[in-house]
C-alpha positions as CSV (number, residue, x, y, z in Angstrom):
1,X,130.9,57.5,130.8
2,X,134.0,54.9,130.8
3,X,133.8,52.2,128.2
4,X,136.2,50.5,130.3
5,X,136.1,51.1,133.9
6,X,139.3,51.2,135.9
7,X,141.1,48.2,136.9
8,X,143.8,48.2,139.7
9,X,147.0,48.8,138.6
10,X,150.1,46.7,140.0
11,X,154.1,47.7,139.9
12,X,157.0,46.9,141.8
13,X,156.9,47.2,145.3
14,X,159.4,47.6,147.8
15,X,157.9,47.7,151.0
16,X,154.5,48.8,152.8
17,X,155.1,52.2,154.3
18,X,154.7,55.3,152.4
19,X,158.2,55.9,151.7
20,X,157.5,53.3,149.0
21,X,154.9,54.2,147.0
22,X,154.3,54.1,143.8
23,X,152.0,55.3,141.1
24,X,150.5,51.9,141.4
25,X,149.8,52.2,144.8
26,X,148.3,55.4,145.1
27,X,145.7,55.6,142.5
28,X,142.2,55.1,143.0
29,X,139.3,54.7,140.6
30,X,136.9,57.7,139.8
31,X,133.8,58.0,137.9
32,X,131.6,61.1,137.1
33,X,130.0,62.6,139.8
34,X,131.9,61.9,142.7
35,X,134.3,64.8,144.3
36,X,137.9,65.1,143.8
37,X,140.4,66.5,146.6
38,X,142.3,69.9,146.0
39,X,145.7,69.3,143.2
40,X,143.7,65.9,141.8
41,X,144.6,64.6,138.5
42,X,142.3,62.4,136.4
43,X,143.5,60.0,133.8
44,X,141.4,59.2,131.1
45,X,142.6,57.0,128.1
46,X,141.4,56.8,124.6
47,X,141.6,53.3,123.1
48,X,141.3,54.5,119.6
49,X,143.5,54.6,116.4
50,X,140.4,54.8,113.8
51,X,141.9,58.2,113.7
52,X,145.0,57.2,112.7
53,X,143.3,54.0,110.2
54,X,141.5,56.7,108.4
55,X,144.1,59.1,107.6
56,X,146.6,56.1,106.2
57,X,148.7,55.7,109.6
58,X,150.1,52.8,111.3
59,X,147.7,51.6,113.6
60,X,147.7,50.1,116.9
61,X,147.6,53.7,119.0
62,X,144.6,52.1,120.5
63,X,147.2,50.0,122.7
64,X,148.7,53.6,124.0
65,X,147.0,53.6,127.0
66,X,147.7,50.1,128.5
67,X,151.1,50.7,127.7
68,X,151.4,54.3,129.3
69,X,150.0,53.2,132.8
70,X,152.1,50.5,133.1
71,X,155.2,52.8,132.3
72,X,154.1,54.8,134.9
73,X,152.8,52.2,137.3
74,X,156.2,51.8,138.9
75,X,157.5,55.1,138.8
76,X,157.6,56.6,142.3
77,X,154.8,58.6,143.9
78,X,153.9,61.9,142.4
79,X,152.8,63.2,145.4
80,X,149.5,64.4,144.2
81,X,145.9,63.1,144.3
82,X,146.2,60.4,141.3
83,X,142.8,58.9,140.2
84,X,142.1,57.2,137.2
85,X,138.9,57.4,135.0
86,X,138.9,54.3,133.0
87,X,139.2,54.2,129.0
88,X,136.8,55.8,126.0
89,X,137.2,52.6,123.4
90,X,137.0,52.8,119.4
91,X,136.6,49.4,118.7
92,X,133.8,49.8,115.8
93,X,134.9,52.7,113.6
94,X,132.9,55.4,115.5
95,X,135.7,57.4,116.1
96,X,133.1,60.9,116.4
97,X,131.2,59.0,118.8
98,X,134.5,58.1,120.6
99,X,135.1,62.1,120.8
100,X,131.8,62.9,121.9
101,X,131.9,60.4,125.0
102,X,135.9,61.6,125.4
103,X,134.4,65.0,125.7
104,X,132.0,64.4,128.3
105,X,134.4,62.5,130.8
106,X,136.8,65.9,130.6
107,X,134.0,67.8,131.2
108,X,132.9,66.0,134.5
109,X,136.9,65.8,135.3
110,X,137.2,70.1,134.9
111,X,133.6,70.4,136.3
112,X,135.0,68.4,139.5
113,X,138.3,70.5,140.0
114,X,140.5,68.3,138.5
115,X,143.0,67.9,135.9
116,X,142.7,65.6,133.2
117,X,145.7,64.1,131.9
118,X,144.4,62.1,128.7
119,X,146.3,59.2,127.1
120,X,145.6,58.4,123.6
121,X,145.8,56.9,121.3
122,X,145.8,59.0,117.6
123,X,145.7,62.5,117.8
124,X,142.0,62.5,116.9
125,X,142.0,62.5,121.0
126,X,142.5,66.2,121.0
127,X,139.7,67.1,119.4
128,X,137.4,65.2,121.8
129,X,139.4,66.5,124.6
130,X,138.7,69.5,122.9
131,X,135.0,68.9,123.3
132,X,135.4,69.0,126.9
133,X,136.5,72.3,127.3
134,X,134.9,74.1,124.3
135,X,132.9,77.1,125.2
136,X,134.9,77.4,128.5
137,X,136.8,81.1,128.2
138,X,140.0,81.6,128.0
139,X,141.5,78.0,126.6
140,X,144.1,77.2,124.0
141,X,145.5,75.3,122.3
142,X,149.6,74.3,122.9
143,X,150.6,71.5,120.1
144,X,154.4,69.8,120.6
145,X,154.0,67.8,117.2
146,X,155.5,67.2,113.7
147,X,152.5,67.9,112.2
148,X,149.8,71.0,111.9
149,X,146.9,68.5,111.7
150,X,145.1,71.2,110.0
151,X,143.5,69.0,106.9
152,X,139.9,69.3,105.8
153,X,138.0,66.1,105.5
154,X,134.5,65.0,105.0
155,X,135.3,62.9,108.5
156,X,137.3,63.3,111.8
157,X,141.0,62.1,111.1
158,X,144.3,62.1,112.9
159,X,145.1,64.7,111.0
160,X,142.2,66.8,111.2
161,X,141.5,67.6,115.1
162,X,143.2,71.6,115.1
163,X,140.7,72.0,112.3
164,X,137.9,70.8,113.5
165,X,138.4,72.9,116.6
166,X,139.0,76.2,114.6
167,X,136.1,75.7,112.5
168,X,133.9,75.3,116.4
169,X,135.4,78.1,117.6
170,X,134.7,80.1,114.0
171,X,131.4,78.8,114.3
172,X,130.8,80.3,117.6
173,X,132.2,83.8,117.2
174,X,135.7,82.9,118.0
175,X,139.2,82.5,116.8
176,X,141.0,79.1,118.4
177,X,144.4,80.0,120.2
178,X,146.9,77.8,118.8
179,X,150.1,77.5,119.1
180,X,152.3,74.5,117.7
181,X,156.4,73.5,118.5
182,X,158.3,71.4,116.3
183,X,156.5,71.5,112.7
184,X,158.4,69.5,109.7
185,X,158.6,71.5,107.0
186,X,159.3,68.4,104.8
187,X,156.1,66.6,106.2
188,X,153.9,69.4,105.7
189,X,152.2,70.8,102.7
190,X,151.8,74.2,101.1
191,X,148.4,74.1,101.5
192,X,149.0,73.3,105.8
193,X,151.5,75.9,105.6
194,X,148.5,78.4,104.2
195,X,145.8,77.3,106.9
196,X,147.9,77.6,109.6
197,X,149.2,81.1,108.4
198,X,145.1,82.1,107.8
199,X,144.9,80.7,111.4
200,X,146.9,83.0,113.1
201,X,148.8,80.0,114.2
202,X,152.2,80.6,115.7
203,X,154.8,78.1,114.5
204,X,158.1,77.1,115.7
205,X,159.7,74.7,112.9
206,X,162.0,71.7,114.1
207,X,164.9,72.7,112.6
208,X,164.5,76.0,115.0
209,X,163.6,74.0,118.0
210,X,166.1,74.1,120.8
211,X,165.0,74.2,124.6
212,X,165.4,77.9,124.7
213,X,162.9,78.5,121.8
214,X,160.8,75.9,122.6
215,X,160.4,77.6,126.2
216,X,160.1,80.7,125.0
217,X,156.8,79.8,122.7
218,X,155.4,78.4,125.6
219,X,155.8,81.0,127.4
220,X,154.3,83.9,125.0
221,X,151.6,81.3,124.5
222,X,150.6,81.0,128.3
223,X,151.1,84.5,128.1
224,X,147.5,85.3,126.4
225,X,145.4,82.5,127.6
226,X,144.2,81.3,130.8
227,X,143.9,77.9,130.9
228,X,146.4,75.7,128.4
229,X,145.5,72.2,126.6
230,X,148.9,71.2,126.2
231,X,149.0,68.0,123.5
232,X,152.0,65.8,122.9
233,X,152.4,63.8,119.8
234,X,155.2,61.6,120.3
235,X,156.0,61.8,116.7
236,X,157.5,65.4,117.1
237,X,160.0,63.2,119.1
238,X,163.2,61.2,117.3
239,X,162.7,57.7,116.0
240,X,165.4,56.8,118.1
241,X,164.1,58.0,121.7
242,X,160.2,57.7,119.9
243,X,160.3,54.9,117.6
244,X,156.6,53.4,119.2
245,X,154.7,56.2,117.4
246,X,152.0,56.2,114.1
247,X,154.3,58.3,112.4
248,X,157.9,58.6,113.1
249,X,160.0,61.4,112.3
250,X,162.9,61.3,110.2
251,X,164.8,64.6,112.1
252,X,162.7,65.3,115.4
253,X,163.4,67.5,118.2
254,X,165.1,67.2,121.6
255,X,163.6,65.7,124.5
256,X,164.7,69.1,126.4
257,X,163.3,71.0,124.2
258,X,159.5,69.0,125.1
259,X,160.6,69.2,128.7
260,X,161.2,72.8,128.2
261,X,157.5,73.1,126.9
262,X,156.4,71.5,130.2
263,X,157.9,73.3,132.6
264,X,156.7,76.6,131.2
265,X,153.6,75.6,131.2
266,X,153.4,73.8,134.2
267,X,155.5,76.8,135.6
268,X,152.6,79.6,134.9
269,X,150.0,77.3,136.5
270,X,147.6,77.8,133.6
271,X,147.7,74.1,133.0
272,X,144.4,72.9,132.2
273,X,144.8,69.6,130.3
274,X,147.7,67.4,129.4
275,X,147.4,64.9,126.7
276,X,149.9,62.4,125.2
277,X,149.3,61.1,121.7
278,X,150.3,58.4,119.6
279,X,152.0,55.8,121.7
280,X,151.8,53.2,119.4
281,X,153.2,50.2,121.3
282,X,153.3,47.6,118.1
283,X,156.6,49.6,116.9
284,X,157.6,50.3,120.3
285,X,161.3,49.2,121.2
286,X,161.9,47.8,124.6
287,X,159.2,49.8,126.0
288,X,161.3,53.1,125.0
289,X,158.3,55.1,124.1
290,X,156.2,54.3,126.4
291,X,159.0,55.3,129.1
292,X,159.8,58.4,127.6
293,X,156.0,59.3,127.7
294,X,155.9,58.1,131.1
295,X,158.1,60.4,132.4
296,X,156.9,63.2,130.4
297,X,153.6,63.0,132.2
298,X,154.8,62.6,135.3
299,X,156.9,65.8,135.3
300,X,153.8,67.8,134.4
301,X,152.0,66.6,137.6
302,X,154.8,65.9,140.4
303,X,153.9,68.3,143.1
């Protein structure tokens, strides 16, 4: 279900025996339908920024994941099963179609014990990560971000994907779980403001975000759910430690307080999908953002 199929990854290497390794030398190819060993994680990229075109955004997220694999490539060994999916490209402005196909790989990933760990890409990734898991009981939805992504459009967006899910889960019978840390109050509208409030949606604003309340959120959020899709949009980050993203913020919150978010929820053990979001490597500055995301995912999955 890959439009691009993985390709072996290469890093610095300092010698043959395990003591070495490396993300690069540990992770292995997988497709759909074969098994995956006990603690397995699955990448799966999402070469798209049509998202992020549509909703007047900087592109070149569609770069992210090239970028994020080799940030981690050298980093040392996880010490978990690593495998790695290949890419869902948006190269023809089909973004929904994009989602669809995104969908279906996290499906077979969850369906085969593992967990996916998506790499975008716009945020329009989460709602076809989304798609993987909808209907499953017990998800929800934990947002680190600047931005509710909570607008209505006549077509997918970066800025729609929270929506979209709510208005599934409506559609079904049930309310969406969502929770999101590190919301601009300058960067988001009255009207936002309102949807997220009709939403149920708890909200932690940036200018309240320290590692303690960051935490705590995560924690009352992993509190009432089972299973967490934890989504990272880079842009809740500072332009100085994030200045590769679509949209870069002006204020920002701590890198602790992200790593706080991650650790609670990695802590419960009701992770159930990571995803990283808007690595846009055009604007990136000596690799920065791609590093910082790097690390980010490889603290939710070291064993």
């Amino acid at each position: 279900m890959a439009d691009r199929e993985f390709a072996p990854w290469s890093g610095r290497g300092d010698g043959p025996g395990p003591e070495h390794a490396r993300w690069h030398s540990v992770v292995r190819g997988w497709a759909p339908g074969e098994s995956l060993p006990e603690g397995a994680v699955v990448l799966v990229g999402f070469a798209s920024d049509e998202g992020v075109r549509r909703n007047g955004g900087r592109v070149g997220a569609a770069a992210g994941p090239a970028a994020l694999r080799q940030a981690l490539a050298s980093l040392s060994d996880p010490g978990c099963p690593v495998f790695d999916a290949g890419d869902v490209v948006v190269d023809d402005g089909d973004l929904e179609g994009g989602q669809v196909r995104l969908g279906a790989l996290v499906a077979a990933v969850l369906d085969a014990g593992g967990l996916p760990v998506v790499l975008g890409g716009g945020h329009a990734v989460a709602y076809g990560s989304y798609l993987g898991w909808a209907g499953r009981p017990g998800w929800g939805v934990l947002n680190v971000d600047a931005h509710f992504d909570l607008r209505v459009s006549d077509r997918a967006t970066s800025g729609t994907p929270f929506a979209q899910m709510a208005a599934d889960e409506a559609s079904a019978g049930r309310d969406l779980a969502y929770a999101v840390a590190g919301i601009s109050r300058a960067n988001n509208t009255r009207v936002l403001f309102d949807a997220a409030e009709r939403l149920g949606v708890e909200v932690l604003l940036d200018e309240d975000c320290t590692p303690a309340t960051a935490g705590a959120v995560a924690e009352e959020f992993v509190a009432r759910v089972d299973r967490v899709h934890l989504t990272l949009d880079l842009d809740a980050l500072p332009a100085s430690v994030a200045p590769g993203v679509s949209a870069p913020a002006g204020f920002g919150i701590s890198l602790d307080s992200v790593r706080a978010v991650v650790r609670a929820v990695v802590g419960s053990g009701r992770l159930g999908l990571l995803e990283v979001a808007e690595l846009n490597p055009s604007f990136d500055v000596d690799g920065r953002t791609a590093r910082t995301a790097a690390r980010l995912v490889d603290l939710a999955v070291r064993a």
